[in-house]
DRENDO-1510 file (C-alpha; in Angstrom, 1 decimal, always signed):
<recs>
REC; n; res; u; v; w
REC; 1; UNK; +145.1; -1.9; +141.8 .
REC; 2; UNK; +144.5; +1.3; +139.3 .
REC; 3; UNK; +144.6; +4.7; +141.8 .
REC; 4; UNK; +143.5; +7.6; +140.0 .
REC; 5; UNK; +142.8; +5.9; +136.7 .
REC; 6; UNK; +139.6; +6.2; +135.3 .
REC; 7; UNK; +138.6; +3.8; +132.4 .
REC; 8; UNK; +138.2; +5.6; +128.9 .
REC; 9; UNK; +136.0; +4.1; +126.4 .
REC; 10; UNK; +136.8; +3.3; +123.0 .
REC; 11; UNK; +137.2; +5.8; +120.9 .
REC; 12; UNK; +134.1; +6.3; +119.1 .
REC; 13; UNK; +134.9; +9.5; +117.3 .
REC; 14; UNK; +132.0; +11.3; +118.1 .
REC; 15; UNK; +133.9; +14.3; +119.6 .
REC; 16; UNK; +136.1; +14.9; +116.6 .
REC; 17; UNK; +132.6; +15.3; +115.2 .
REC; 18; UNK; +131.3; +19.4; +114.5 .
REC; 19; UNK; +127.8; +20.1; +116.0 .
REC; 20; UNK; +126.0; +20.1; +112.9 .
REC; 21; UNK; +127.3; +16.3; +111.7 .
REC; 22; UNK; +126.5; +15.3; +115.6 .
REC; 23; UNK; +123.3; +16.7; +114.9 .
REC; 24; UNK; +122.6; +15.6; +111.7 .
REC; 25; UNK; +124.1; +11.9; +113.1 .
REC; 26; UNK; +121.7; +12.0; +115.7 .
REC; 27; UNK; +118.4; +12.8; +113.9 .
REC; 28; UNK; +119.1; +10.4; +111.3 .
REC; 29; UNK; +119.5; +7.4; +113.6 .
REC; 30; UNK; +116.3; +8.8; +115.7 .
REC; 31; UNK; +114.4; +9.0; +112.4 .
REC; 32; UNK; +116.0; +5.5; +110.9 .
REC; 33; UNK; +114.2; +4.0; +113.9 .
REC; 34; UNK; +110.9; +6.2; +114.4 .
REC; 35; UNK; +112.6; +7.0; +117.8 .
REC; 36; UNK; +110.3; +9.3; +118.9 .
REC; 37; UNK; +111.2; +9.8; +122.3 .
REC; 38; UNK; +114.7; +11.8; +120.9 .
REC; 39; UNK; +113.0; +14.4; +119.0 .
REC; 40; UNK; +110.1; +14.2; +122.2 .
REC; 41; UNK; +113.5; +14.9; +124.4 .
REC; 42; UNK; +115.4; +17.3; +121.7 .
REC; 43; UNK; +111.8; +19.6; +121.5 .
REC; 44; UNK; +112.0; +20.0; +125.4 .
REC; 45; UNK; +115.5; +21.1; +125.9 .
REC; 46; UNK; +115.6; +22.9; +122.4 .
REC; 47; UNK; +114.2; +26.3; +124.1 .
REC; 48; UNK; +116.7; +26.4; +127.2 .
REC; 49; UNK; +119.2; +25.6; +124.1 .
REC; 50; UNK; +118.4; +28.4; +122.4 .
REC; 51; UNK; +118.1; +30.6; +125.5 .
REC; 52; UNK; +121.7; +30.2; +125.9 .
REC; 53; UNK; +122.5; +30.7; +122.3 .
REC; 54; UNK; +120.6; +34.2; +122.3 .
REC; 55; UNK; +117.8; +33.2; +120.8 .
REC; 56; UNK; +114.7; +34.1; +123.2 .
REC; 57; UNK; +112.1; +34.7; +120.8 .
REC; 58; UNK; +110.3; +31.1; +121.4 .
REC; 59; UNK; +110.4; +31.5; +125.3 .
REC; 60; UNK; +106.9; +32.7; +125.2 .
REC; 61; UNK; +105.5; +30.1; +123.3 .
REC; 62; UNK; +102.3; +28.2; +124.4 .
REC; 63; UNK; +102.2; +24.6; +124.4 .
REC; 64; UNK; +99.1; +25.0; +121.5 .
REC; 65; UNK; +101.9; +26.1; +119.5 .
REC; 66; UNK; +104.3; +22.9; +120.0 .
REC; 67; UNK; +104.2; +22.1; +116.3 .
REC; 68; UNK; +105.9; +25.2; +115.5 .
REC; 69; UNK; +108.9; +23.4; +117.5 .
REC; 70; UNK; +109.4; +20.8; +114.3 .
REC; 71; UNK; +110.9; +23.5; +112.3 .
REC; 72; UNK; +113.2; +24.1; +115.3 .
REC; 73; UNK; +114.1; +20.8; +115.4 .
REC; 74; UNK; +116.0; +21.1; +112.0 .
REC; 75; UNK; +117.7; +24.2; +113.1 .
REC; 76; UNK; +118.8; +22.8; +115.8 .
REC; 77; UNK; +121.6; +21.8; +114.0 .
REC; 78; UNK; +122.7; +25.4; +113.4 .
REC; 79; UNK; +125.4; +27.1; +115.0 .
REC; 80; UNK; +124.8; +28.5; +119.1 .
REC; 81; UNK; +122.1; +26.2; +119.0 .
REC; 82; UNK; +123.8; +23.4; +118.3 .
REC; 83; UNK; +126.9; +23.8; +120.2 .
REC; 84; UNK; +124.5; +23.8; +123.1 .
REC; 85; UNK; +123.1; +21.0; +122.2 .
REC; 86; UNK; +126.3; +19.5; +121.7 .
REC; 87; UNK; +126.3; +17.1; +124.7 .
REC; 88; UNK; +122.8; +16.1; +124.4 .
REC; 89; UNK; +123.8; +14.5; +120.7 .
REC; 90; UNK; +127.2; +12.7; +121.8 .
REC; 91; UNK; +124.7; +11.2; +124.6 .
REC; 92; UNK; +122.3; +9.9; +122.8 .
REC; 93; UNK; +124.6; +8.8; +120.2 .
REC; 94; UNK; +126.7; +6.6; +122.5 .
REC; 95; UNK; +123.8; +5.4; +124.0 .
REC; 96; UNK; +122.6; +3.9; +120.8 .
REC; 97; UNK; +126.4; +2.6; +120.2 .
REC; 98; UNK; +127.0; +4.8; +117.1 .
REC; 99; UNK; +130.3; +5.8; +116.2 .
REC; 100; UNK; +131.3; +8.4; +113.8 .
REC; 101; UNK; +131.3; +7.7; +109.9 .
</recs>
């Protein structure tokens, strides 16, 4: 009987990973396999993302305007940003069963 034991899973590596190679990881893998639900997903929790980070600029941005969320897409591996994001990368990655290089 294991009492206040949770099971850890196999170290993948992912959090010895910065932001920027998680992010970079992550997009690669969603591109590799025209995942376009990730970047779908990434585009909608970019803003509060960048909200955090300090960057409020985009907050007013109409949905007519999504497209100008690609470029924000690449910066999201960028500093603030991507430290928010952080969690939402090692997700996705472990989902997909991808372990650090």
């Amino acid at each position: 009987m294991m009492t206040g034991m949770t099971e850890t899973p196999a170290d993948d590596g992912l959090d010895r990973l910065s932001s920027k190679e998680l992010h970079d990881l992550a997009v690669r893998r969603a591109k590799r396999h025209v995942d376009v639900r990730f970047f779908w997903h990434l585009m909608e929790v970019l803003p509060a993302a960048e909200a955090v980070a300090g960057q409020t600029e985009d907050e007013q941005v109409d949905m007519q305007f999504a497209l100008a969320h690609i470029d924000d897409v690449t910066d999201a591996g960028e500093g603030e940003v991507a430290e928010q994001l952080r969690p939402f990368y090692v997700e996705y990655l472990r989902r997909h069963g991808v372990k650090a290089p």
